[in-house]
DRENPA-3360 file (N, C-alpha, C; in nm, 2 decimals, always signed):
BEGIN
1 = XXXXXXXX = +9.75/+8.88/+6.10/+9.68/+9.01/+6.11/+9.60/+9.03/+5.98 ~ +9.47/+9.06/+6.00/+9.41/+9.07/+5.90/+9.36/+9.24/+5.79 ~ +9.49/+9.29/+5.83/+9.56/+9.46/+5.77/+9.65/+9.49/+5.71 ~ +9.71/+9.56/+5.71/+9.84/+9.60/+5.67/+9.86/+9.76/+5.72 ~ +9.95/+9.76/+5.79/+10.01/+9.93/+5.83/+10.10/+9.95/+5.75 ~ +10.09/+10.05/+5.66/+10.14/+10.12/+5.60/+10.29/+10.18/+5.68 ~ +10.41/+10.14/+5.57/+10.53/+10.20/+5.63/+10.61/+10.29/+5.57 ~ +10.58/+10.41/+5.67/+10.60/+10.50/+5.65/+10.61/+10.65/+5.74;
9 = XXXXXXXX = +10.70/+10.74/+5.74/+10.73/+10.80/+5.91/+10.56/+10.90/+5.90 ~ +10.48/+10.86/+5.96/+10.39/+10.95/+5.98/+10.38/+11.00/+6.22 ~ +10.35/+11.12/+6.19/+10.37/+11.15/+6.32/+10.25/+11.08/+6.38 ~ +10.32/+11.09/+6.53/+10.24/+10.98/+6.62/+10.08/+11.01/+6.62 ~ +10.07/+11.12/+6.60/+9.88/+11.16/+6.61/+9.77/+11.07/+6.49 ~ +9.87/+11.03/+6.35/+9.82/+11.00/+6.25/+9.81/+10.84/+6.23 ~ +9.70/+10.78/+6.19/+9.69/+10.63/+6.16/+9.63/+10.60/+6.00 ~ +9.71/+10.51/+6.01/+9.66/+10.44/+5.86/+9.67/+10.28/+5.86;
17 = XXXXXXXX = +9.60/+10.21/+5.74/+9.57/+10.09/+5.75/+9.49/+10.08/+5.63 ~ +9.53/+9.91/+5.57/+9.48/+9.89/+5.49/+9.45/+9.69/+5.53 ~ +9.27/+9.74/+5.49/+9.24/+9.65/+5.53/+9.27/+9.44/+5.45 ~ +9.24/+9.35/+5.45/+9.32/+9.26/+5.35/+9.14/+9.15/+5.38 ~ +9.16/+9.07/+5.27/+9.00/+8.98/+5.24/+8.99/+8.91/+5.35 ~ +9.10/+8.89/+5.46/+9.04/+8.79/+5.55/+9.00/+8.84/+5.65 ~ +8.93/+8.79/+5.78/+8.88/+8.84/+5.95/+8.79/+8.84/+5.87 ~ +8.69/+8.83/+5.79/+8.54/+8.88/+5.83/+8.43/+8.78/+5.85;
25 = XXXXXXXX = +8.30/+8.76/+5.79/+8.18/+8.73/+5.77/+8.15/+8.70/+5.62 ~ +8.19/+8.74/+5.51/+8.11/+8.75/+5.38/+8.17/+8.60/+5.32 ~ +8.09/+8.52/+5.23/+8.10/+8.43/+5.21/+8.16/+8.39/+5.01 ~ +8.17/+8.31/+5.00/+8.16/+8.29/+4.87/+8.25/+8.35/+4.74 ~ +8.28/+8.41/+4.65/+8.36/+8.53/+4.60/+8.40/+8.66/+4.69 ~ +8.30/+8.66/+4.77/+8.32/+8.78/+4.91/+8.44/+8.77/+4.97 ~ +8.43/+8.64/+5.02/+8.50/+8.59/+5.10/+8.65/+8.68/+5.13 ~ +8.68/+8.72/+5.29/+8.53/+8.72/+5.36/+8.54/+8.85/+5.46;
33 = XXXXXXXX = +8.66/+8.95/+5.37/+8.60/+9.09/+5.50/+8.59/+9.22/+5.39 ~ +8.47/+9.19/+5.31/+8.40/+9.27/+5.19/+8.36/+9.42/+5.29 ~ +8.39/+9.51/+5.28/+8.31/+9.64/+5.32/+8.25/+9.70/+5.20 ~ +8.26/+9.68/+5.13/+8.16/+9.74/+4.99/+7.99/+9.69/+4.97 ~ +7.93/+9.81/+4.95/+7.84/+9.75/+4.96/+7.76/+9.75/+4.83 ~ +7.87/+9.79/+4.73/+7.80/+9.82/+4.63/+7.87/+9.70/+4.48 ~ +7.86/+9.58/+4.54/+7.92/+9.44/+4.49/+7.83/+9.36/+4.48 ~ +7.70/+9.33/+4.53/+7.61/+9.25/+4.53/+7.63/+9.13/+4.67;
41 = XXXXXXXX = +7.74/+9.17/+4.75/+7.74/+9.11/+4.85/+7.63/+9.09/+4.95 ~ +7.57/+9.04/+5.03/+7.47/+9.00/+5.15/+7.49/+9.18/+5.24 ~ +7.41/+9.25/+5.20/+7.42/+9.39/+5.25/+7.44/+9.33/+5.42 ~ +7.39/+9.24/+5.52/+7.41/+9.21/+5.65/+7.56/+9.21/+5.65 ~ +7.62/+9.10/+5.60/+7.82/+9.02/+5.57/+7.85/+9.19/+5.60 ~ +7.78/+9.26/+5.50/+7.87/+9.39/+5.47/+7.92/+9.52/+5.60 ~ +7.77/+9.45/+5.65/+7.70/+9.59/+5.79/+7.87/+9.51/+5.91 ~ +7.81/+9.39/+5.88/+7.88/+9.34/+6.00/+8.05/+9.36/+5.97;
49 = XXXXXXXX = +8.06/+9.34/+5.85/+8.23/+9.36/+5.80/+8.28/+9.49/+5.84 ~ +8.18/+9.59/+5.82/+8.25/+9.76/+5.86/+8.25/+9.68/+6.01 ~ +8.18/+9.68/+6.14/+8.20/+9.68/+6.27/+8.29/+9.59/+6.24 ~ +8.37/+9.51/+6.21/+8.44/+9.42/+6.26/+8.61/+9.49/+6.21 ~ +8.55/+9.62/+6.09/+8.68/+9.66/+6.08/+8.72/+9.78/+6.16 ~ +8.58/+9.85/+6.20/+8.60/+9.95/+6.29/+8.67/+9.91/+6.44 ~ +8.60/+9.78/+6.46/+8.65/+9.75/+6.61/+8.82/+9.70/+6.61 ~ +8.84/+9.64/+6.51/+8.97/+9.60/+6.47/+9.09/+9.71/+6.45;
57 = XXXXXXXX = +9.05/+9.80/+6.40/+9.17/+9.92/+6.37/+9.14/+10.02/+6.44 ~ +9.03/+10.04/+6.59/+9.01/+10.09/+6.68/+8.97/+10.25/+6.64 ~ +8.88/+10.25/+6.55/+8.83/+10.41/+6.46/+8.81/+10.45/+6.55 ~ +8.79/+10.57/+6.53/+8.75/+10.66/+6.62/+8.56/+10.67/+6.57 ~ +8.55/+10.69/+6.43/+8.40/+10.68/+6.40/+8.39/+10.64/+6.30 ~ +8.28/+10.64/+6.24/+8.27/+10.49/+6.05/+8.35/+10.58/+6.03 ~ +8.39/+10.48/+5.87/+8.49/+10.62/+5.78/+8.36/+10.69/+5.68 ~ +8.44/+10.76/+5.65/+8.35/+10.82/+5.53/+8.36/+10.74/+5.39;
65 = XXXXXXXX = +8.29/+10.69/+5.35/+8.22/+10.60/+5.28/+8.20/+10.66/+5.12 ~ +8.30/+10.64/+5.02/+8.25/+10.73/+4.90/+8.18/+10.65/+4.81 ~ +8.11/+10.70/+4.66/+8.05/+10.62/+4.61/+8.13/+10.68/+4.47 ~ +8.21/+10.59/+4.43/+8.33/+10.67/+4.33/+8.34/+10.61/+4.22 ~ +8.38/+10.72/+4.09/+8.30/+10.70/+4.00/+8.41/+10.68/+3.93 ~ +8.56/+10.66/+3.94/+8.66/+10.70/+3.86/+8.70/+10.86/+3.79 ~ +8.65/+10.93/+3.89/+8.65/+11.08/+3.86/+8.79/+11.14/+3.93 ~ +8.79/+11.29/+3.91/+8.86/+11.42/+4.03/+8.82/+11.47/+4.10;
73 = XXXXXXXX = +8.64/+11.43/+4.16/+8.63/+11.52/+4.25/+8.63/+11.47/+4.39 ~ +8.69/+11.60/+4.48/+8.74/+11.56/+4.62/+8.65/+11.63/+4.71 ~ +8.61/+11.55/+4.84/+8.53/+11.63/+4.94/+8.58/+11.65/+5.04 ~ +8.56/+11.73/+5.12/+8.57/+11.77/+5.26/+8.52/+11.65/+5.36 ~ +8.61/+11.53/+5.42/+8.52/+11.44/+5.48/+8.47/+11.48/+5.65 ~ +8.53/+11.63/+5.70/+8.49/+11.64/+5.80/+8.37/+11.74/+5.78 ~ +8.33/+11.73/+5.65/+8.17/+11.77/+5.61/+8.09/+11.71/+5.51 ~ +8.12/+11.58/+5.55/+8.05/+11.49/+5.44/+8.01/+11.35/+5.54;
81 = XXXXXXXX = +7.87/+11.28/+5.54/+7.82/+11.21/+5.58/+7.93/+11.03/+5.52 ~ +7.81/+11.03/+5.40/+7.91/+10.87/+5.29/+7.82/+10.89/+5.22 ~ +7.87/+10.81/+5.11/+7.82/+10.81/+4.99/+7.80/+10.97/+4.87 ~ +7.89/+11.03/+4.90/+7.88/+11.13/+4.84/+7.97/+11.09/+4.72 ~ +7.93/+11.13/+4.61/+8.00/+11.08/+4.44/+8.14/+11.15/+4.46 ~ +8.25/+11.10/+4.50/+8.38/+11.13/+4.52/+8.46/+11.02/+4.45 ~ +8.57/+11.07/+4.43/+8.71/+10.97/+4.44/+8.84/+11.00/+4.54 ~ +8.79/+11.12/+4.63/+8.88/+11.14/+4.69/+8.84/+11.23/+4.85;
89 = XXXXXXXX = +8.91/+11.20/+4.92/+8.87/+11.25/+5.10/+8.97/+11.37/+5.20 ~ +8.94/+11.44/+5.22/+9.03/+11.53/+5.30/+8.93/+11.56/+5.46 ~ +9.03/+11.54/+5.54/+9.04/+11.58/+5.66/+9.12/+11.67/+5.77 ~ +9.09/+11.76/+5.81/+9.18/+11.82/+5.90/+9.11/+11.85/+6.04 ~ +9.00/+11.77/+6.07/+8.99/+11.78/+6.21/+9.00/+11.62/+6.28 ~ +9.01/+11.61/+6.38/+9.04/+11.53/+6.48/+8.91/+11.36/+6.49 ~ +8.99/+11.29/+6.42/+8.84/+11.20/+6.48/+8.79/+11.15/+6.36 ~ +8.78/+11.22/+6.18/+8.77/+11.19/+6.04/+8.86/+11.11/+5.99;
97 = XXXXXXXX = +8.77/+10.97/+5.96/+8.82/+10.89/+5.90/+8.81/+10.85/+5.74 ~ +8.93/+10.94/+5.66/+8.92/+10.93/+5.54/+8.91/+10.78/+5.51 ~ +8.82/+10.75/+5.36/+8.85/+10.57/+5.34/+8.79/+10.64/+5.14 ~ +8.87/+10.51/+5.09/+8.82/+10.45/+4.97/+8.86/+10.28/+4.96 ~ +8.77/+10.26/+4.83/+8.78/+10.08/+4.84/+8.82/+10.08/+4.70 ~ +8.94/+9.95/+4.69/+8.98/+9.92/+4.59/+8.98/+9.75/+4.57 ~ +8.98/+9.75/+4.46/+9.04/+9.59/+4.43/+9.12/+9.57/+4.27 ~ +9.24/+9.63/+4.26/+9.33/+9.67/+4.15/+9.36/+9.81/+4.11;
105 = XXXXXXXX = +9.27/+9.89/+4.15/+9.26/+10.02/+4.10/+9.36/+10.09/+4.27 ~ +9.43/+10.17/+4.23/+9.59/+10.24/+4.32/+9.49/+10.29/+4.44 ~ +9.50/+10.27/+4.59/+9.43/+10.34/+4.72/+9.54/+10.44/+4.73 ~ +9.56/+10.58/+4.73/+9.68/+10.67/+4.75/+9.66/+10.75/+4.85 ~ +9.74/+10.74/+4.96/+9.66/+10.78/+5.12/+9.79/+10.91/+5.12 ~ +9.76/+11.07/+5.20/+9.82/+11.13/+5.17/+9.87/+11.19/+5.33 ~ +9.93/+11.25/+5.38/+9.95/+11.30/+5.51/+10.02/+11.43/+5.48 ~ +10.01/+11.54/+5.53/+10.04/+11.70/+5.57/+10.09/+11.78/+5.62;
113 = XXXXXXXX = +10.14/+11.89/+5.62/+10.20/+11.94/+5.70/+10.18/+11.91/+5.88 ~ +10.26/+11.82/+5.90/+10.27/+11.79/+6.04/+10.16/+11.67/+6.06 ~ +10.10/+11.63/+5.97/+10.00/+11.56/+6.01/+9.87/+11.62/+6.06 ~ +9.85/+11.76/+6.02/+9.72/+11.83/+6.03/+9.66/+11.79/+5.93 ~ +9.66/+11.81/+5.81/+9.55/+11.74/+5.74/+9.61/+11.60/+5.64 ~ +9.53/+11.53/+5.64/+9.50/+11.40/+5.55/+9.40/+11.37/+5.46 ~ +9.48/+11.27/+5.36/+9.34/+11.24/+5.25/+9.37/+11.11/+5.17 ~ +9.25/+11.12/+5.11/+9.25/+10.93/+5.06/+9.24/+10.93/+4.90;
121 = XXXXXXXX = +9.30/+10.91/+4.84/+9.20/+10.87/+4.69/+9.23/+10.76/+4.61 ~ +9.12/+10.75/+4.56/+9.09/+10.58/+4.43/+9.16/+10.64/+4.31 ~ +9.28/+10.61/+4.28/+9.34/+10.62/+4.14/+9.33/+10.47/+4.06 ~ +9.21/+10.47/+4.00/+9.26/+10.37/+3.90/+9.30/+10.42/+3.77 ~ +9.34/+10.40/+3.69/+9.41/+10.49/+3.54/+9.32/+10.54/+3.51 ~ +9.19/+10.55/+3.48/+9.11/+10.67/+3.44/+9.13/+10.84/+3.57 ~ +9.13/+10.78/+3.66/+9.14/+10.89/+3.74/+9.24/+10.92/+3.75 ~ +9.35/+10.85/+3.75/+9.52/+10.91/+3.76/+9.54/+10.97/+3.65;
129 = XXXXXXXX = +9.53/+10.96/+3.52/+9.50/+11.02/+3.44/+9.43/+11.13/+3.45 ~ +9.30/+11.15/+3.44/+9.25/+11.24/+3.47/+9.27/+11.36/+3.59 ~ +9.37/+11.31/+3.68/+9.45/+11.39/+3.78/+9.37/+11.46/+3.93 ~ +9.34/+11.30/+3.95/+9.30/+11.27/+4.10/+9.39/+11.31/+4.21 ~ +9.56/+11.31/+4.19/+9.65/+11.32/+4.28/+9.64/+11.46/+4.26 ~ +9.65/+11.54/+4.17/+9.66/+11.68/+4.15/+9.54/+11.74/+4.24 ~ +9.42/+11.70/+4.24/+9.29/+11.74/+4.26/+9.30/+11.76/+4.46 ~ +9.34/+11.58/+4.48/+9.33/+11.57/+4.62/+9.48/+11.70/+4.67;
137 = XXXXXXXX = +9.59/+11.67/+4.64/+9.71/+11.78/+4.68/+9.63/+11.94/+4.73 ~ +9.54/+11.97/+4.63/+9.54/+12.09/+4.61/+9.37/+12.12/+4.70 ~ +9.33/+12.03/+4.73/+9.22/+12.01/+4.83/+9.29/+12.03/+4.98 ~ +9.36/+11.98/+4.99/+9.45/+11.96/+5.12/+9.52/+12.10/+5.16 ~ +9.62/+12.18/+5.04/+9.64/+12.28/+5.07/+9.77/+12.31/+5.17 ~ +9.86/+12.20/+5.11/+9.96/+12.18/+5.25/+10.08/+12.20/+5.13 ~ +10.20/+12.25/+5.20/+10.34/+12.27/+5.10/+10.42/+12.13/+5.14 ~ +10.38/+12.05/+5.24/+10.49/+11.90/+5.24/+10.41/+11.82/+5.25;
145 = XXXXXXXX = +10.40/+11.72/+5.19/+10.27/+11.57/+5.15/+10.39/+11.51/+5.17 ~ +10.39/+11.38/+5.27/+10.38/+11.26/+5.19/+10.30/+11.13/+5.15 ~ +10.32/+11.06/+5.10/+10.21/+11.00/+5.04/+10.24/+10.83/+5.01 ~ +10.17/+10.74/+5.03/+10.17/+10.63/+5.05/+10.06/+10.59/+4.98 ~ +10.13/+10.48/+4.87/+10.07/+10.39/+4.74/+10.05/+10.27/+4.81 ~ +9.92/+10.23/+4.79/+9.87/+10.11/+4.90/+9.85/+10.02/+4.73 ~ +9.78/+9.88/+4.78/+9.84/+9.73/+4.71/+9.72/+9.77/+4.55 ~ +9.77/+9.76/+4.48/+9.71/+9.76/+4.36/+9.74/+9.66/+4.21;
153 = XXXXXXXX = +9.68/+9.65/+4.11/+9.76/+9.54/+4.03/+9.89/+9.57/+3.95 ~ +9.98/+9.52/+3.99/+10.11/+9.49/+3.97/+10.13/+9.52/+3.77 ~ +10.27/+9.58/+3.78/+10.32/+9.54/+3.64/+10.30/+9.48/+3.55 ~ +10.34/+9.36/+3.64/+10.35/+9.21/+3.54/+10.19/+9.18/+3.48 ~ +10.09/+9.26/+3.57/+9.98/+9.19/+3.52/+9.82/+9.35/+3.46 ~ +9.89/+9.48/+3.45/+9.81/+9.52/+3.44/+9.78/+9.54/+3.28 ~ +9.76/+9.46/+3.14/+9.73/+9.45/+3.05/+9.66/+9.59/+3.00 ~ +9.71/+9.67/+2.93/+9.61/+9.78/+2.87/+9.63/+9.79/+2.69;
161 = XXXXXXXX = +9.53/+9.89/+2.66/+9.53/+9.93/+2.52/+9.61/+10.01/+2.48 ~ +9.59/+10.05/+2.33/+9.72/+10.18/+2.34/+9.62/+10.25/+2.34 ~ +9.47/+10.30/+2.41/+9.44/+10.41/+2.42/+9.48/+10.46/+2.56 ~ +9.50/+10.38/+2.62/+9.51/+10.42/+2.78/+9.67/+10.47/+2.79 ~ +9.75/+10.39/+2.73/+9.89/+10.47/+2.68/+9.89/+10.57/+2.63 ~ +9.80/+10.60/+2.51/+9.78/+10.72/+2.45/+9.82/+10.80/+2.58 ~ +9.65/+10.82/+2.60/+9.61/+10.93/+2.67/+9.71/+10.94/+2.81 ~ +9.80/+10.90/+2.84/+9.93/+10.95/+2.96/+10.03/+11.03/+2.86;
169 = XXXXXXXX = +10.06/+10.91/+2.76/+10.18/+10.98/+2.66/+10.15/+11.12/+2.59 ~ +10.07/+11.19/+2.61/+10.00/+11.30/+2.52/+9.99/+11.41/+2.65 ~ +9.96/+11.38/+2.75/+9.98/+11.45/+2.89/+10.11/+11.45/+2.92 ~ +10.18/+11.37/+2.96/+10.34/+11.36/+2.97/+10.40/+11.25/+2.88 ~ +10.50/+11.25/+2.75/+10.56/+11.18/+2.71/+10.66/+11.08/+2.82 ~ +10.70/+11.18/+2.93/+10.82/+11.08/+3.02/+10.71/+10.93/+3.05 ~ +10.58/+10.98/+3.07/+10.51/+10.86/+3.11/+10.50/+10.73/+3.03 ~ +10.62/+10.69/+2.87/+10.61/+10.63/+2.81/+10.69/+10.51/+2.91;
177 = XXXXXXXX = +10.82/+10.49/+3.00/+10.85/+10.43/+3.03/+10.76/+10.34/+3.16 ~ +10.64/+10.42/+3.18/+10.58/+10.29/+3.26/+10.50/+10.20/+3.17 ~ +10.51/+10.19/+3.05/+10.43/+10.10/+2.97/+10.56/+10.01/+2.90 ~ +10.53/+9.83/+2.87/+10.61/+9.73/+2.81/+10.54/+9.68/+2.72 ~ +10.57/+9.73/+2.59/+10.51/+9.63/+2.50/+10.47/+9.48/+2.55 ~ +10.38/+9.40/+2.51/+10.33/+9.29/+2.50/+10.31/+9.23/+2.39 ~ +10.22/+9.28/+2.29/+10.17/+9.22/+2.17/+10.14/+9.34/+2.08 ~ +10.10/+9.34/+1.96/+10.06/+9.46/+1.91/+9.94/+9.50/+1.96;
185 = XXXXXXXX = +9.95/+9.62/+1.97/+9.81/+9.71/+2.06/+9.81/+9.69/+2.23 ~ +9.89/+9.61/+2.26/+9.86/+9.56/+2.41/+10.00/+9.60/+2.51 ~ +10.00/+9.65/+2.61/+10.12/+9.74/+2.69/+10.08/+9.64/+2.81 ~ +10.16/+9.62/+2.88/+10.17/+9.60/+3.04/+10.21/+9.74/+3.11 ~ +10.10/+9.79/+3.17/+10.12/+9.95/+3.24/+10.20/+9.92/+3.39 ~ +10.33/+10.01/+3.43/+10.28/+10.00/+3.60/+10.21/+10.11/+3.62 ~ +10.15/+10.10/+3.71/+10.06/+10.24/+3.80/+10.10/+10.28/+3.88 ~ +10.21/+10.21/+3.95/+10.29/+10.21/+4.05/+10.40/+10.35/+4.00;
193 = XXXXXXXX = +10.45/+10.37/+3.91/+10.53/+10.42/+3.82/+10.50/+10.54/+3.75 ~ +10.33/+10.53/+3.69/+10.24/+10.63/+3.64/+10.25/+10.73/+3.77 ~ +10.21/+10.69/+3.89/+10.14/+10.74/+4.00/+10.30/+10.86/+4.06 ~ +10.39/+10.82/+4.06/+10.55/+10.85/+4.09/+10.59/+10.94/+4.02 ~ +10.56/+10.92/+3.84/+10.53/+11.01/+3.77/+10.45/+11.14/+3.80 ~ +10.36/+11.13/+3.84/+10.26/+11.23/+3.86/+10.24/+11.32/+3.95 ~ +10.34/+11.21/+4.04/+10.35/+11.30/+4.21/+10.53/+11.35/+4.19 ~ +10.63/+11.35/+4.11/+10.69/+11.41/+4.08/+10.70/+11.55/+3.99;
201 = XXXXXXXX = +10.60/+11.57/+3.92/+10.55/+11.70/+3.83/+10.48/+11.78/+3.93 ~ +10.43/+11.75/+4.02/+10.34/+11.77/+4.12/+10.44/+11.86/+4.22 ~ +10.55/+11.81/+4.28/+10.66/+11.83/+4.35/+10.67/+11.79/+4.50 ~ +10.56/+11.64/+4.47/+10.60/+11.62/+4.59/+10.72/+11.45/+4.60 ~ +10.83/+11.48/+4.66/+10.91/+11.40/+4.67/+10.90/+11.26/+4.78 ~ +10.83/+11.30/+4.93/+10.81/+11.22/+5.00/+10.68/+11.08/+4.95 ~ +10.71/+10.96/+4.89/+10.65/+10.88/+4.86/+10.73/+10.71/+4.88 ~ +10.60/+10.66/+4.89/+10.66/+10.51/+4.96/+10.57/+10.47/+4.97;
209 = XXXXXXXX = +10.60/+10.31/+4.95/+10.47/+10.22/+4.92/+10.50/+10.16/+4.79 ~ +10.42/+10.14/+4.68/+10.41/+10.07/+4.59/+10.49/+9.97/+4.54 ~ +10.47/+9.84/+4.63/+10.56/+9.76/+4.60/+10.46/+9.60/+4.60 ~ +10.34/+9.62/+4.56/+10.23/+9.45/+4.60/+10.19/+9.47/+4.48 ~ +10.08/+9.31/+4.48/+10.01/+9.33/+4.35/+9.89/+9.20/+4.40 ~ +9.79/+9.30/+4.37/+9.64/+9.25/+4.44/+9.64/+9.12/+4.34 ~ +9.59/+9.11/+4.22/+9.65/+9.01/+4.15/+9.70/+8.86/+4.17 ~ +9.84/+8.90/+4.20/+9.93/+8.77/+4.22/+9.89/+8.76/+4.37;
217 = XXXXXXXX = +9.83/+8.79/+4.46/+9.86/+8.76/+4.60/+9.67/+8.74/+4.63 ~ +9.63/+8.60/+4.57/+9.46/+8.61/+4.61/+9.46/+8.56/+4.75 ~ +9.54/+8.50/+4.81/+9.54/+8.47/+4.98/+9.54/+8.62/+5.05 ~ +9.53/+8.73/+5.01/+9.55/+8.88/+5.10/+9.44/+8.92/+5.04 ~ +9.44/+8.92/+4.91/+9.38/+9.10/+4.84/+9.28/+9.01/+4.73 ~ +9.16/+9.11/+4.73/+9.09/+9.08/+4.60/+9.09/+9.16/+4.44 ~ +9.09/+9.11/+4.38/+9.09/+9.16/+4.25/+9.01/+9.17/+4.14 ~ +8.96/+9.26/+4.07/+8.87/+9.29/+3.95/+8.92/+9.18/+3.88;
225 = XXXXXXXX = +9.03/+9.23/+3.84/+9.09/+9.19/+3.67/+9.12/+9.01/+3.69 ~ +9.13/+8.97/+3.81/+9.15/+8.85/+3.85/+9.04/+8.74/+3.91 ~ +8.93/+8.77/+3.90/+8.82/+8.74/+4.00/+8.68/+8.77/+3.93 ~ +8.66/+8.90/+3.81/+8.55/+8.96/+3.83/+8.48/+9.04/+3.88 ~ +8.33/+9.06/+3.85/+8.28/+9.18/+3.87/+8.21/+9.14/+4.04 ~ +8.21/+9.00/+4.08/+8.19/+8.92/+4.19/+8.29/+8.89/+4.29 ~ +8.36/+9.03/+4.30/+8.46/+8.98/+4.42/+8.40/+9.14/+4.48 ~ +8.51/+9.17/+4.62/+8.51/+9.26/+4.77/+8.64/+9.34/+4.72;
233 = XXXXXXXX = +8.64/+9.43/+4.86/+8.71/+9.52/+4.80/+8.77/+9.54/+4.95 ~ +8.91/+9.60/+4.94/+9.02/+9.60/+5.03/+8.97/+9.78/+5.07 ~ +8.97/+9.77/+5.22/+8.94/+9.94/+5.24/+9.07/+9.99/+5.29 ~ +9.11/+10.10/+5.23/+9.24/+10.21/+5.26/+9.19/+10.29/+5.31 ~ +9.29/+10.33/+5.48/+9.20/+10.45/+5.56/+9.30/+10.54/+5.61 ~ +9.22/+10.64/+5.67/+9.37/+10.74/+5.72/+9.27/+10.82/+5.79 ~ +9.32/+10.86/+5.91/+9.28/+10.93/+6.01/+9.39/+10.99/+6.15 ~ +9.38/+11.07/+6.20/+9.42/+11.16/+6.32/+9.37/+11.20/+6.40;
241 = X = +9.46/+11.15/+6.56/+9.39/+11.21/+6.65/+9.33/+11.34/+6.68;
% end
């Protein structure tokens, strides 16, 4: 299967999926089910890769398509076309297909009271930091989230500075235990951990997922920090009947 369904109790009306590099068309570093089109990929591979993922996870219409900057701002995607400068998607009518694209950076797909509304967002550490989960929660507007951490780069391999430590430790000190010394100046972050962090200050308890690592697994997932500025991107979606 060329996806992954997310597991996790969401009611029967609601879908999610996260798409993985194989089923498609795109060739080369692409290789080969790229929906980004903002990679330098063969813009056709690209056109054809959405239809092959639309027809495959049976959408109901394209997703909404962000153009994301590593920011907090969140849109309305049942009033948003694509390509609107977002990092994050909310829906609560029938038929809106929230999406973002990642390749190391956290996909955090969210579901709501009852499954009326949903939302998507691109947490890579500038934005989780910056407080993307905070942003999307309160877009949504719901008192029970749960929330599901789709494949991002792993512990063992996300290498950072101590500015990036800094700036969590200075916002929340508890956030010191998702960072492991490596070398001087150098931490191994999880985000996985950061992200758990942040959705517990938050107060939402229902969470699941974060257990892959785009990274170590190039047969599934593509990766920045593993591949370059020349790879595709894995698309996280979420939608309701």
């Amino acid at each position: 299967m060329n996806w992954i369904k997310p597991d996790w109790p969401l009611p029967a009306h609601v879908h999610a999926a996260v798409t993985l590099r194989t089923g498609g068309v795109s060739t080369g570093p692409y290789a080969s089910l790229n929906p980004a089109s903002h990679v330098n990929d063969d813009p056709q591979h690209v056109k054809t890769n959405r239809y092959i993922i639309k027809d495959m996870l049976q959408l109901p219409t394209e997703p909404v398509w962000l153009q994301q900057v590593h920011g907090v701002r969140v849109v309305n995607a049942d009033e948003t076309d694509s390509l609107a400068e977002a990092d994050a998607s909310f829906a609560d009518q029938p038929g809106t297909v929230c999406a973002v694209l990642t390749a190391d950076c956290l996909p955090v797909l969210f579901c709501g009271d009852d499954g009326e509304v949903v939302a998507a967002a691109h947490a890579g550490w500038r934005g989780l930091q910056a407080g993307i989960i905070a942003e999307t929660l309160y877009a949504m507007s719901c008192q029970d989230v749960h929330v599901w951490l789709g494949p991002a780069i792993g512990p063992d391999n996300f290498e950072v500075g101590d500015e990036v430590r800094d700036a969590f430790i200075q916002d929340n000190p508890i956030t010191a235990v998702a960072f492991r010394a490596r070398q001087p100046g150098k931490w191994l972050a999880d985000i996985y951990r950061l992200a758990r962090i942040k959705l517990a200050e938050l107060g939402v308890e229902h969470v699941y997922g974060g257990d892959l690592c785009t990274v170590a697994d190039p047969q599934r997932f593509y990766s920045y920090r593993r591949d370059g500025a020349n790879t595709g991107r894995m698309a996280s979606l979420i939608w309701r009947d």
